[in-house]
DRENDO-1510 file (C-alpha; in Angstrom, 1 decimal, always signed):
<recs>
REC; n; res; u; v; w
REC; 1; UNK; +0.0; +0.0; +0.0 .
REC; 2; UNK; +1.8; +3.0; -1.4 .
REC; 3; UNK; +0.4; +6.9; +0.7 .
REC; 4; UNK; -0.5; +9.1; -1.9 .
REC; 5; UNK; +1.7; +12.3; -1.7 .
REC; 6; UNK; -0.8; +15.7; -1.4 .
REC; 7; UNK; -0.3; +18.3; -4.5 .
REC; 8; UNK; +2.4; +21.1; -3.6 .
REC; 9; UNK; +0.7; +24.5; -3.4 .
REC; 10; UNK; +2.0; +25.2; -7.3 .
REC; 11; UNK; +0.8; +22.1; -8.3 .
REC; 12; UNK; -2.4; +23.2; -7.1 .
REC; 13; UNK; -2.4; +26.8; -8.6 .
REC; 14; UNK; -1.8; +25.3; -12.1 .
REC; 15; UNK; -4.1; +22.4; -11.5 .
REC; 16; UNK; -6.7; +25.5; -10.7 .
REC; 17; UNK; -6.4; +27.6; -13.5 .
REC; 18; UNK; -6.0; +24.7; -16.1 .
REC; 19; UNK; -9.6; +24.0; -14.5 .
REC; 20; UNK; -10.8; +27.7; -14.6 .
REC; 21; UNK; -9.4; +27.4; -19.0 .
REC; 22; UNK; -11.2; +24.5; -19.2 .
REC; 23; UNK; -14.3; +25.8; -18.3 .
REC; 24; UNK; -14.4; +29.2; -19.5 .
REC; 25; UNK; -17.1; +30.2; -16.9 .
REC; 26; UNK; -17.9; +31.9; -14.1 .
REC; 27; UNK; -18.2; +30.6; -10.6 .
REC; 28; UNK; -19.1; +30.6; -6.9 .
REC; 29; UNK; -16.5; +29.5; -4.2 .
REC; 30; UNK; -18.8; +26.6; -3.4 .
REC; 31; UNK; -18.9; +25.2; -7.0 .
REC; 32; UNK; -15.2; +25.7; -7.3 .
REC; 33; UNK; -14.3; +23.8; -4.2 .
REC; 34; UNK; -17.1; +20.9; -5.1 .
REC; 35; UNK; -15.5; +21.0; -8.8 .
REC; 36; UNK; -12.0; +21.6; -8.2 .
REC; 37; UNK; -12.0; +18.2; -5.8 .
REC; 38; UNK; -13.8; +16.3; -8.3 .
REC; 39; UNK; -12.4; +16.9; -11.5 .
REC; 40; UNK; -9.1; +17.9; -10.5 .
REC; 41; UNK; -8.0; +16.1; -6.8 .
REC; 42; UNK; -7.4; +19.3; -4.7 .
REC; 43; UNK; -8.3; +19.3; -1.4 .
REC; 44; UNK; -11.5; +21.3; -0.5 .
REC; 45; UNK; -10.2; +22.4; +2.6 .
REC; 46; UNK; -7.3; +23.7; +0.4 .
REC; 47; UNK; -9.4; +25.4; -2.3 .
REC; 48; UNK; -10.3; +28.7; -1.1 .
REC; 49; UNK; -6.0; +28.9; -0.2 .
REC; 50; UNK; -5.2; +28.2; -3.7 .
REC; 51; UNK; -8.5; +30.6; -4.9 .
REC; 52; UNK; -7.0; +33.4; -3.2 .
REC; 53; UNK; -4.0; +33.2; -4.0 .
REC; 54; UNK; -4.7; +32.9; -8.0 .
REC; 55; UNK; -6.6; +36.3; -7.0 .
REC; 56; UNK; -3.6; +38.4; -5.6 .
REC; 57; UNK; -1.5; +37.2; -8.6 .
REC; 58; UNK; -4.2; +38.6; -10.4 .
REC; 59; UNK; -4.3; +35.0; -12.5 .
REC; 60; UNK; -8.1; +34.7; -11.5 .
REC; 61; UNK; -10.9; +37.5; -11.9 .
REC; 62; UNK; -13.1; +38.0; -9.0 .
REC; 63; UNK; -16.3; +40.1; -8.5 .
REC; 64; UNK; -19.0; +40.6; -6.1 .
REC; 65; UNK; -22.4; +40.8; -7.5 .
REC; 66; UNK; -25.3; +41.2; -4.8 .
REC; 67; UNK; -24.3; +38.7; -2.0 .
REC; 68; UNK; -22.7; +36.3; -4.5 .
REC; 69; UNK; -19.0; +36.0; -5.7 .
REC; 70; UNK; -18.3; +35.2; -8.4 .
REC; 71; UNK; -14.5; +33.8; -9.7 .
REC; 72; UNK; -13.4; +33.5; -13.6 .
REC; 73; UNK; -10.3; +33.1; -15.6 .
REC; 74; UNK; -9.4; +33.3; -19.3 .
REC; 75; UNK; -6.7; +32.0; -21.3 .
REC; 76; UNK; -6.6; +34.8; -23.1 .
REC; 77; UNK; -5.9; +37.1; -20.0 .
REC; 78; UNK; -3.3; +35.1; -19.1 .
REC; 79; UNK; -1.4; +35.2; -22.7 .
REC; 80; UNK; -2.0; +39.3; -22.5 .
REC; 81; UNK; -0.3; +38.9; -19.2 .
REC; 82; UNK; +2.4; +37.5; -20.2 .
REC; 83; UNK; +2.7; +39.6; -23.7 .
REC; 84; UNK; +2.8; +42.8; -21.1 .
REC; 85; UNK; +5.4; +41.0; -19.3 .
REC; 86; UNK; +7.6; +40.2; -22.5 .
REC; 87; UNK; +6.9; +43.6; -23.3 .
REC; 88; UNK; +7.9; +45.4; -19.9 .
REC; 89; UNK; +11.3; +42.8; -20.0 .
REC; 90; UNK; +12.2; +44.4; -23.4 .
REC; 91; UNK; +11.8; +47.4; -22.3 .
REC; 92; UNK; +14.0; +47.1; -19.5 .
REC; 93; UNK; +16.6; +45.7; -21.6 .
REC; 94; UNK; +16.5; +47.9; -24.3 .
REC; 95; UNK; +16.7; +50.7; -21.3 .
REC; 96; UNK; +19.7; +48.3; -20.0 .
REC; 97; UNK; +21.7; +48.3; -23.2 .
REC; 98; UNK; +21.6; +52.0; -23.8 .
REC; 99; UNK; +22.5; +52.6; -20.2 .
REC; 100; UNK; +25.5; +50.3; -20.6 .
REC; 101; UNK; +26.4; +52.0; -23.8 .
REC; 102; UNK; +26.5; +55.2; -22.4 .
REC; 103; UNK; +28.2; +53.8; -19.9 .
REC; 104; UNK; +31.1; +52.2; -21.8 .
REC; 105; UNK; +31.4; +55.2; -23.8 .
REC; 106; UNK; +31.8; +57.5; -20.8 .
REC; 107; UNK; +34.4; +55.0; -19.9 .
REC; 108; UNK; +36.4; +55.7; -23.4 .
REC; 109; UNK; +36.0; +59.5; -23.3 .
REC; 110; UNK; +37.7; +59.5; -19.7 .
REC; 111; UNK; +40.5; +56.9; -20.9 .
REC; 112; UNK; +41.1; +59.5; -23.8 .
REC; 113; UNK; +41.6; +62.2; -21.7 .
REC; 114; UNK; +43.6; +60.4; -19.4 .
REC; 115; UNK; +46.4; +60.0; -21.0 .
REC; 116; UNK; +49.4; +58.1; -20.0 .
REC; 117; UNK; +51.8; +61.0; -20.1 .
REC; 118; UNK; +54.8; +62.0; -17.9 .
REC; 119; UNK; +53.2; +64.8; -16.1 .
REC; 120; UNK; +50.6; +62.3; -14.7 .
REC; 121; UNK; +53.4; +59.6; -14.2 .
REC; 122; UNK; +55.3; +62.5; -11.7 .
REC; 123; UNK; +51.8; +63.8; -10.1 .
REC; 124; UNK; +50.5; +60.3; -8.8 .
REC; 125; UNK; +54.4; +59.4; -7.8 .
REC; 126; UNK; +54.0; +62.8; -5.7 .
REC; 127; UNK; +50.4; +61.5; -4.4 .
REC; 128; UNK; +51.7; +58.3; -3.3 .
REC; 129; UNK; +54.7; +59.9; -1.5 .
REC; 130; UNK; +52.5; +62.0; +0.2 .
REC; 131; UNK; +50.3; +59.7; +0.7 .
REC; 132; UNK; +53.3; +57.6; +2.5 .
REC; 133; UNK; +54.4; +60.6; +4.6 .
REC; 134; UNK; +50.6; +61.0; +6.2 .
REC; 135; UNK; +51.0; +57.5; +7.4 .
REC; 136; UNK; +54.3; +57.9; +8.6 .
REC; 137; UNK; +53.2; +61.0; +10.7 .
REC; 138; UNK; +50.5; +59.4; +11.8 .
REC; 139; UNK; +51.7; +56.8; +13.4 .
REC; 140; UNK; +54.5; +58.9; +14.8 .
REC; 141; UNK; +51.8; +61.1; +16.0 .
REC; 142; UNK; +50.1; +58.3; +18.1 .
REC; 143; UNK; +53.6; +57.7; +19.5 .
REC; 144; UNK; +54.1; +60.9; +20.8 .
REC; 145; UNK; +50.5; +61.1; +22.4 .
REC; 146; UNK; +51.9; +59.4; +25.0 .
REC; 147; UNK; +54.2; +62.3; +26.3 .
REC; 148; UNK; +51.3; +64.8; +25.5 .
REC; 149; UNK; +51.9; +67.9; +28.2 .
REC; 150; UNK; +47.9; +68.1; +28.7 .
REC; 151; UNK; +48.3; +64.1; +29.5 .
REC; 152; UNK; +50.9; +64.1; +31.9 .
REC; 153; UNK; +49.6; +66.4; +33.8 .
REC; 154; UNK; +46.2; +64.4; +33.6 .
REC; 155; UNK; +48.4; +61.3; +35.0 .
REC; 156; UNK; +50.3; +63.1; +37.6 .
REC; 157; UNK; +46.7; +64.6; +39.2 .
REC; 158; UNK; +45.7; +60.9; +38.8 .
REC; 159; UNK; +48.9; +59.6; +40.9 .
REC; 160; UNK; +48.7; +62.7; +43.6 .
REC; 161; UNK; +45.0; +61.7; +43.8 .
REC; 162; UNK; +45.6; +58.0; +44.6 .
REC; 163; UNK; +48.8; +59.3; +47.2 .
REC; 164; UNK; +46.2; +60.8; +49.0 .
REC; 165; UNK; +43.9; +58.3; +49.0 .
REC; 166; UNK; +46.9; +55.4; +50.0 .
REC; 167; UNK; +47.4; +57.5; +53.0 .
REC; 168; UNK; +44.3; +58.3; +54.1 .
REC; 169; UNK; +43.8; +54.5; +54.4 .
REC; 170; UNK; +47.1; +53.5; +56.0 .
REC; 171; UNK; +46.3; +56.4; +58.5 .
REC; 172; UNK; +42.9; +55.0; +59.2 .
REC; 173; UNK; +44.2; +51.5; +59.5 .
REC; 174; UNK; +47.0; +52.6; +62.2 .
REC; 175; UNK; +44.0; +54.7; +64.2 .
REC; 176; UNK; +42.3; +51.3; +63.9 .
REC; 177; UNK; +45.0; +49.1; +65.2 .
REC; 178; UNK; +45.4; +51.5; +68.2 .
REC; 179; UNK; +41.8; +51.9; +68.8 .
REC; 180; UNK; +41.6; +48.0; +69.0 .
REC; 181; UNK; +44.7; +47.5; +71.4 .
REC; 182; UNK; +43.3; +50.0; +73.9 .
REC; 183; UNK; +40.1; +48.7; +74.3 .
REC; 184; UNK; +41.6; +45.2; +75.0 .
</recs>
């Protein structure tokens, strides 16, 4: 006894519209999800999922008409979909092209002017040896931070502070230790 495997959710999307072609009518959710089970093996439950779906992909038509809903799909809406599609992708490519045209054209006017010449050769040797020096001061910069006359003095108010506060405690602990031997 082999378990039948259940539809995936695309399988049931094109098993839907290939119904909805078929057809070529209008219907209620209640005759879809009676018809849809019988003809085409989708799960009931499932049908409205699948339905609604098909509706935001705007692959099924739907409309309310008094109290009833109505769903539809046509082959031929589907084919102008996909013509309007083709059409918008051809578009973008032809948008694409010019763009990189432009692009690689851009590209050749700056090569022109940019010349391999000597002047250019000397200029981005001077760049790079400036370029060289910055880091060298920089890092000699961050070395000398540490002797910075704003920072020492920072440091020594730091030590005095902690001085004080060293002798404070020893001072406390001797008045301690000469509290406790009287009192014994």
């Amino acid at each position: 006894m082999s378990k039948r495997k259940g539809l995936s959710l695309e399988e049931k999307r094109q098993k839907m519209l290939d119904f909805f072609y078929e057809k070529k009518d209008f219907f209620q959710l209640k005759e879809v999800e009676r018809l849809c089970h019988k003809e085409k093996g989708i799960n009931a439950m499932s049908v409205k999922d699948v339905l609604m779906s098909l509706v935001n992909d705007e692959l099924v038509d739907t409309e309310k008409i008094g109290t009833c809903v109505y769903f539809w799909a046509f082959p031929n809406k589907a084919t102008q979909k996909l013509k309007g599609t083709i059409k918008k992708l051809r578009e973008n490519i032809e948008v694409t092209r010019d763009q990189k045209e432009r692009t690689r054209s851009a590209l050749e006017e700056v090569k022109s002017i940019r010349r391999d010449t000597t002047e250019r050769r000397e200029l981005l040797a001077n760049l790079a040896a400036k370029k060289r020096r910055l880091e060298q001061l920089t890092s000699e910069l961050k070395t000398l931070q540490k002797f910075d006359p704003a920072r020492l003095d920072e440091l020594k108010s730091d030590q005095q502070k902690a001085l004080d506060a060293a002798n404070r405690w020893t001072g406390e602990i001797c008045c301690i230790r000469i509290g406790s031997c009287f009192s014994h």
